[in-house]
C-alpha positions, 0 to 999 in steps of 0.5 A, spaced: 170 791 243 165 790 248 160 795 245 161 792 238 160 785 241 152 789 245 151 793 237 151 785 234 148 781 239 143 787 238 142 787 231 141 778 232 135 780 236 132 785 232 132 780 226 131 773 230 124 771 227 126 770 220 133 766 222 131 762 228 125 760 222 132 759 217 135 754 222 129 750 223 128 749 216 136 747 215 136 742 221 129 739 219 131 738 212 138 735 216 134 730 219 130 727 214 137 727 210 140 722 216 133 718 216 133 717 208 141 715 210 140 711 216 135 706 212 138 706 207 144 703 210 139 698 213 135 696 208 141 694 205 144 690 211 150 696 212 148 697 219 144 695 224 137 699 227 141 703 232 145 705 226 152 701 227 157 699 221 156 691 220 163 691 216 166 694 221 163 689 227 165 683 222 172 686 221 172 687 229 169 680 229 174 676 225 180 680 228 178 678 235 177 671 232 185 670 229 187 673 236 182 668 238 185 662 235 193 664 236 191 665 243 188 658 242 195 656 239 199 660 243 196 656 249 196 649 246 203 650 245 204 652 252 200 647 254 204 641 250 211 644 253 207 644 259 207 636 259 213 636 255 217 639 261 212 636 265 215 629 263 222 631 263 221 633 270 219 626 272 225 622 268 229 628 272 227 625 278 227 618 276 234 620 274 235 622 280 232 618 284 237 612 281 243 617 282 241 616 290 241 609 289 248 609 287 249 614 291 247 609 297 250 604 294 257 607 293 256 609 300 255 602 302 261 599 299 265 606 301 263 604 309 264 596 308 271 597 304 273 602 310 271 596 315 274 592 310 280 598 311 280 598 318 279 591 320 286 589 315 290 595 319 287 592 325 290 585 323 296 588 320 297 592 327 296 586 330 300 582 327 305 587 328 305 587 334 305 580 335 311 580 332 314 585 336 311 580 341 313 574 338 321 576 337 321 580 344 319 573 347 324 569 343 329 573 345 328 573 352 327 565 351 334 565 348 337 570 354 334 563 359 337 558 354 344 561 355 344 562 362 342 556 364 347 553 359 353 558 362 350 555 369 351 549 368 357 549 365 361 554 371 358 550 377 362 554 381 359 560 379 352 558 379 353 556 387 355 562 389 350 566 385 344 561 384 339 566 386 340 572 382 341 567 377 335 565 378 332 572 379 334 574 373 331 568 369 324 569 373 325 576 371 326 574 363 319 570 364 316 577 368 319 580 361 314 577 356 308 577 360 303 583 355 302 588 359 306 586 365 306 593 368 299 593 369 299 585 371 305 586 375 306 579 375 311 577 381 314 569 379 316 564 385 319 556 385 318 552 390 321 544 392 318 539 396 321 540 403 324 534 405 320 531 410 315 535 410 308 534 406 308 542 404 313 546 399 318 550 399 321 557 397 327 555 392 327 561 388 324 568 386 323 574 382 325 581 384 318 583 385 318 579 391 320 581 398 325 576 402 318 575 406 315 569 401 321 565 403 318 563 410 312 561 406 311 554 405 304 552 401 301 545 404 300 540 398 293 539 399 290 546 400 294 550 396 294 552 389 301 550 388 300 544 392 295 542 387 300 543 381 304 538 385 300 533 387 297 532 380 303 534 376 298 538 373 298 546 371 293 549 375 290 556 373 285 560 378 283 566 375 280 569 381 282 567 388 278 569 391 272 565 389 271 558 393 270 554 389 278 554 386 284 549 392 288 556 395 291 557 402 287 563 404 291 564 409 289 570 415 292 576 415 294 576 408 298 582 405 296 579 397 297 583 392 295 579 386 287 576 384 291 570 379 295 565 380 298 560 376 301 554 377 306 550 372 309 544 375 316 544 373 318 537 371 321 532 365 316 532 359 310 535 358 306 528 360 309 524 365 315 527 368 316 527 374 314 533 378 321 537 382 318 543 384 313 548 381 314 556 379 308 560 380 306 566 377 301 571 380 297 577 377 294 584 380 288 584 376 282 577 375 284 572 370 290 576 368 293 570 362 291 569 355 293 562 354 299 564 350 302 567 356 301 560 360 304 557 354 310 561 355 310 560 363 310 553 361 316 553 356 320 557 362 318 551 367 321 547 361 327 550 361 329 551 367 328 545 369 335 541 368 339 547 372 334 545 378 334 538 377 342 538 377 342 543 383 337 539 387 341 533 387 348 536 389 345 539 394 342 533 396 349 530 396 352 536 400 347 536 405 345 544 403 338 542 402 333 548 401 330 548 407 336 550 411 335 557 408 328 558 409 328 555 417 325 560 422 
């Protein structure tokens, strides 16, 4: 194979002056044909001088242009969406800015109407409880009216129980005093000594030791003797303020801040003082007036039962004053 190949390439070279002649003819008369073609197509517009086809740059062009133009399209449609979206987000966030005024405004009136809500159950609750009041106090008032009345109907029994009488209808008075744990409320009457110008112990309640029966409040001086002197209630919130008339007495064991002193007498004007039920409380200005109205109801009340009680032993001679002697 190989020596055939050197046998050919041999006989190439031994007739190459003719060939290499024929050659030259057939690539110049190749050229001519290419330059006779190439104006041609110039001359009548077909290509250009570099011998480019116009038809298929024209065709080029136009394709170009209609993609062009429906990108162009494509685009102002996207751009009209655009500002369609646009617009649509602002009304959205126009709604949704009136969606949080109603919010807001439906959260206001949900806040007020719970405040409305809870100021109702408060009231109510209130309410409630001043009923429970309310009825816990009439009872107790009717449990004194009843007792007062039996008495004064068993004179006899009276005399021999007059101070747990007594003690019991203080204690119903204690009894409808709001928060009386903590106030500790602690109620005494006291009568004109006979002689004297100074009260004394007539009565107290079971929160009192045997200790206040030796106390005698002077009438010009103390809280008590106030009451009486003026035939007046008188209220001090504080004893310890100077300014308030309250026997401050040295080596006091008090327990209590408030006083409250209710004359017991016939009437609510002009009636005529026998004594004075004092009422004192642990903390400063202990009563609502309420409980001062109570306090005076319960002087009312026991009024005629000392009353009466005071004139029979004015007539017997067993005067109070006989008991807290010494």
């Amino acid at each position: 194979m190989a020596e055939d190949l050197i046998k050919l390439l041999e006989i190439l070279n031994d007739s190459s002056g003719w060939f290499l002649n024929f050659l030259a003819y057939i690539v110049a008369a190749g050229l001519v044909v290419m330059i006779i073609i190439h104006l041609y197509r110039y001359g009548t517009g077909k290509n250009d001088w570099m011998g480019r086809n116009l038809e298929e740059t024209d065709q080029g062009r136009q394709v170009t242009l209609i993609q062009l133009e429906r990108c162009q399209e494509e685009n102002d449609e996207l751009e009209k969406k655009v500002i369609l979206l646009e617009q649509e987000r602002k009304e959205l966030l126009e709604l949704i800015k009136e969606k949080e005024l109603e919010i807001t405004k439906g959260k206001k009136q949900v806040n007020k109407l719970t405040q409305e809500i809870n100021t109702l159950r408060q009231l109510y609750e209130e309410l409630d409880n001043r009923y429970d009041d309310e009825t816990y106090t009439m009872s107790q008032i009717m449990y004194t009216a009843d007792e007062i009345a039996t008495a004064i109907v068993e004179e006899e029994h009276f005399r021999q129980n007059r101070d747990d009488i007594f003690m019991n209808l203080l204690d119903y008075l204690v009894n409808t005093f709001k928060g009386f744990r903590e106030k500790n409320p602690r109620c005494i009457i006291h009568v004109k000594h006979p002689e004297e110008d100074c009260l004394i112990h007539y009565a107290h309640s079971s929160g009192h030791s045997h200790r206040v029966k030796f106390y005698r409040p002077p009438i010009i001086g103390s809280s008590a003797g106030k009451a009486y002197r003026t035939n007046e209630l008188y209220y001090v919130p504080d004893v310890e303020n100077l300014e308030y008339e309250y026997d401050r007495k040295e080596l006091s064991r008090k327990v209590y801040r408030t006083i409250l002193c209710v004359p017991i007498k016939a009437g609510s004007l002009d009636g005529k003082t026998i004594g004075v039920l004092s009422v004192t409380g642990t903390p400063v200005d202990a009563y609502e007036k309420i409980e001062i109205e109570r306090a005076i109801l319960f002087a009312s009340l026991i009024y005629p039962l000392i009353h009466i009680d005071l004139n029979k032993r004015k007539e017997t001679g067993d005067e109070p004053d006989s008991e807290a002697s010494g």
